[in-house]
C-alpha positions in Angstrom: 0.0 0.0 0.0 1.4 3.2 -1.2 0.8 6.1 1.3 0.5 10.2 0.3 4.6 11.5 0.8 4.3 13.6 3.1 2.5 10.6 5.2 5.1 8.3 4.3 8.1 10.9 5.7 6.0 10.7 9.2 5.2 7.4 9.2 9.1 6.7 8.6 10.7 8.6 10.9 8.6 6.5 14.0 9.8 3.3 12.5 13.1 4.8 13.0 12.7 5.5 16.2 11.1 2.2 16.9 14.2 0.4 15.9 16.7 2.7 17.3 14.9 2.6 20.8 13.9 -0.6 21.1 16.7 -2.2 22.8 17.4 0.5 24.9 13.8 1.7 25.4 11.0 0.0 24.4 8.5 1.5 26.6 9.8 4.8 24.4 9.6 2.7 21.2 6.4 1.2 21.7 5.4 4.9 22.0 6.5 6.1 18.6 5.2 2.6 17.0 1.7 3.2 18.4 2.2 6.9 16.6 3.1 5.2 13.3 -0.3 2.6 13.9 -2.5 5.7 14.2 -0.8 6.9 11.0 -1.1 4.0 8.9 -2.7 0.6 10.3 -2.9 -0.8 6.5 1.0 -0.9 6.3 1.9 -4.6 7.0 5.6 -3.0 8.1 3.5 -0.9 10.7 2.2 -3.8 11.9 4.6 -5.6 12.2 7.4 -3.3 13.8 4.1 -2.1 16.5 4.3 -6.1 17.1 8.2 -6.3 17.9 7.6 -2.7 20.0 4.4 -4.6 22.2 6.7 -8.0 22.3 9.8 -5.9 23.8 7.4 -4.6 26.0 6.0 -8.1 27.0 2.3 -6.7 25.8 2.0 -10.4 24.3 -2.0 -10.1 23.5 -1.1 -6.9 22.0 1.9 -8.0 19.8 0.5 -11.4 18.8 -2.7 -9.8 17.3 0.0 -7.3 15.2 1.9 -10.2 13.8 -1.2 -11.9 12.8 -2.2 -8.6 11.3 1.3 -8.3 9.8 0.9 -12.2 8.1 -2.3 -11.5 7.2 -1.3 -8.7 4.8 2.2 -10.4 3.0 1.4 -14.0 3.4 5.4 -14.5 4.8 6.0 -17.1 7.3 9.1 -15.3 9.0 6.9 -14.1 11.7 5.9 -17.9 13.0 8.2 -18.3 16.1 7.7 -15.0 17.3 4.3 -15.5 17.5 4.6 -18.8 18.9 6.7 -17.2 21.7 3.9 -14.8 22.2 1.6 -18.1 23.2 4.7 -19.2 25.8 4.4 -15.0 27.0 0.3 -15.5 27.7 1.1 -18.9 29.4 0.0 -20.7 26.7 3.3 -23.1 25.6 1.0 -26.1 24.4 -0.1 -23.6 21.7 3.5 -22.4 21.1 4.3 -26.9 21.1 1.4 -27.1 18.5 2.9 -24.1 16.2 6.0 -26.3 16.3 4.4 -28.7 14.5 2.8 -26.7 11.5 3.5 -26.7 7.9 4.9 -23.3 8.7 7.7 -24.1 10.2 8.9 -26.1 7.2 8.4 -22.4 4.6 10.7 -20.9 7.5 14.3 -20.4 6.7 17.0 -21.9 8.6 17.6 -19.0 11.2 13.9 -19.0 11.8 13.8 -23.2 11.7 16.5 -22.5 14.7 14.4 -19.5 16.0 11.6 -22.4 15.9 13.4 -25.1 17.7 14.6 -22.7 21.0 10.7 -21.9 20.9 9.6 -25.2 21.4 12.5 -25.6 23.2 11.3 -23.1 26.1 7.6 -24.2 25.7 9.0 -27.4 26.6 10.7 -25.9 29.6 7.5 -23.9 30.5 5.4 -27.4 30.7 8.6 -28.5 33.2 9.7 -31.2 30.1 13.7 -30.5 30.6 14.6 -33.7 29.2 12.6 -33.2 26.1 14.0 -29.6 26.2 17.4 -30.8 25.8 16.2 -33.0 22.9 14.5 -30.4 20.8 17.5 -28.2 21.0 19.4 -31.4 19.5 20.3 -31.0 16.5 22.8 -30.3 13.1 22.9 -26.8 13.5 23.6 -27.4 17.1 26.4 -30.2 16.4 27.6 -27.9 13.5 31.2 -26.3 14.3 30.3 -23.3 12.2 28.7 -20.2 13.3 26.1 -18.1 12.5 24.3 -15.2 14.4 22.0 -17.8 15.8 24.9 -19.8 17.1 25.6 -18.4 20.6 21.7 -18.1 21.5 21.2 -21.9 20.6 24.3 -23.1 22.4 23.6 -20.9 25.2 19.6 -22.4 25.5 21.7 -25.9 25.1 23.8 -25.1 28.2 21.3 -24.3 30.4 18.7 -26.7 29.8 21.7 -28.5 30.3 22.0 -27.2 33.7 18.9 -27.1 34.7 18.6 -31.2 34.5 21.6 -31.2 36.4 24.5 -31.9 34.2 27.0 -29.7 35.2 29.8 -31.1 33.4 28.2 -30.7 29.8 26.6 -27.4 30.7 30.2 -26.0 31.5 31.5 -27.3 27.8 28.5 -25.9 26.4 28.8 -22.8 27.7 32.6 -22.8 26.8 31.1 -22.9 23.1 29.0 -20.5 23.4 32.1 -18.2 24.5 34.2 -19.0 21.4 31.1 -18.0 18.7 29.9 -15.2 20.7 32.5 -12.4 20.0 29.9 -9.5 20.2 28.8 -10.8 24.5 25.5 -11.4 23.3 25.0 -13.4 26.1 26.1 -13.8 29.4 27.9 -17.3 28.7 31.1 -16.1 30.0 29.6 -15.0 33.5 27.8 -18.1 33.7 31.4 -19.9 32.8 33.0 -18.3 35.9 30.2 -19.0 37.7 30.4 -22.9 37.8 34.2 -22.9 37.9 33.7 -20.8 41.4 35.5 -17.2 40.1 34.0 -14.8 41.7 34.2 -10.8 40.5 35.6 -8.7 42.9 35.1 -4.7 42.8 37.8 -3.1 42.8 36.1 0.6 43.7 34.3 -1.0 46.1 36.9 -2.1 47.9 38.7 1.2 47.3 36.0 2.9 49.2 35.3 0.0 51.8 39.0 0.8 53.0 39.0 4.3 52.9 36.3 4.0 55.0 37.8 1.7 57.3 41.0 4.2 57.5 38.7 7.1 58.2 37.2 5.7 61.3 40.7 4.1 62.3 41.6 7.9 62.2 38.2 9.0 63.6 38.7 6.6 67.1 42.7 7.8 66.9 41.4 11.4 67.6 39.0 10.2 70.1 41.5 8.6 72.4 43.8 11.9 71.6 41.5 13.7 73.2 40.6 11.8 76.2 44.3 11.3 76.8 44.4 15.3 76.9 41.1 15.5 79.1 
């Protein structure tokens, strides 16, 4: 749908906004998204970036009823585990399980096949199914020594559904992969690394100020027995 230009300019410069705030402020985001809704609800990329603005702001009812709108208008697939995750958001991870299981998934490509699988996986998790967890999340791309920008996130989700059944030991190597693809810290792999081998993080300004305080009153009772020396 083509919209007037001057309508167009306004309706772009919220989905800028959207995408540059999102991470950093969705509540902010979802406010300029909602602006570009009001401007033009017939645009399927409206719709779909006032979806990704109610998801980051865990409005799941909200954002699920977007993406469907978004689908709706282009007919794409791509949009399938997000809305699936929407179903896990509204306590609903049979339906996200069931979603797992549509022709769908097979039209996805294989970032959102993978985006598909940790899904399922955390529906899985949700129902309190950790073994099967660990199973869905089994897989070539998994096994694969290559990486992709899906890599850390499904080696990560391997790890700690990994952990969570109480296999430590694999967790830890898992983990350990997860540190060598993720080079940009998308995760927190390498805190959960040191975690299990028992580093702990020490603050080195906190301490700075823990013992200047500690020298101040050291000084502080120094005076006081000065002075009732001199009394």
């Amino acid at each position: 749908m083509s919209l007037p230009k001057t309508l167009a300019e306004d309706v772009a410069r919220n989905l800028v906004m959207v995408a540059r705030l999102i991470d950093e402020d969705p509540e902010q985001a979802y406010a300029y998204a909602r602006i570009a809704l009001r401007l033009a609800s017939r645009v399927a990329a409206v719709r779909e970036a006032a979806g990704f603005a109610a998801y980051a702001t865990q409005k799941y009812a909200e954002a699920l009823a977007e993406f469907r709108a978004a689908k709706r208008m282009t007919g794409s697939v791509e949009l399938w585990p997000v809305m699936a995750d929407c179903e896990r958001g509204l306590g609903r991870p049979e339906r996200a399980m069931a979603m797992a299981g549509e022709p769908e998934v097979q039209k996805l490509d294989k970032a959102g096949q993978v985006e598909m699988r940790l899904v399922a996986a955390g529906a899985r998790r949700d129902m309190g199914q950790i073994d099967a967890a660990i199973v869905t999340l089994q897989s070539s791309e998994l096994a694969s020594t290559a990486v992709h920008p899906w890599t850390p996130r499904l080696r990560y989700a391997y790890a700690d559904a990994l952990l969570a059944a109480g296999r430590e030991d694999e967790a830890r190597e898992w983990f350990a992969k997860t540190v060598e693809a993720d080079k940009d810290g998308s995760t927190d792999a390498s805190d959960r690394l040191a975690e299990l081998d028992g580093v702990e993080f020490v603050d080195a300004l906190g301490d700075d100020h823990d013992d200047a305080d500690v020298a101040a009153e050291v000084d502080a009772d120094a005076d006081d027995e000065g002075s009732a020396d001199k009394a």
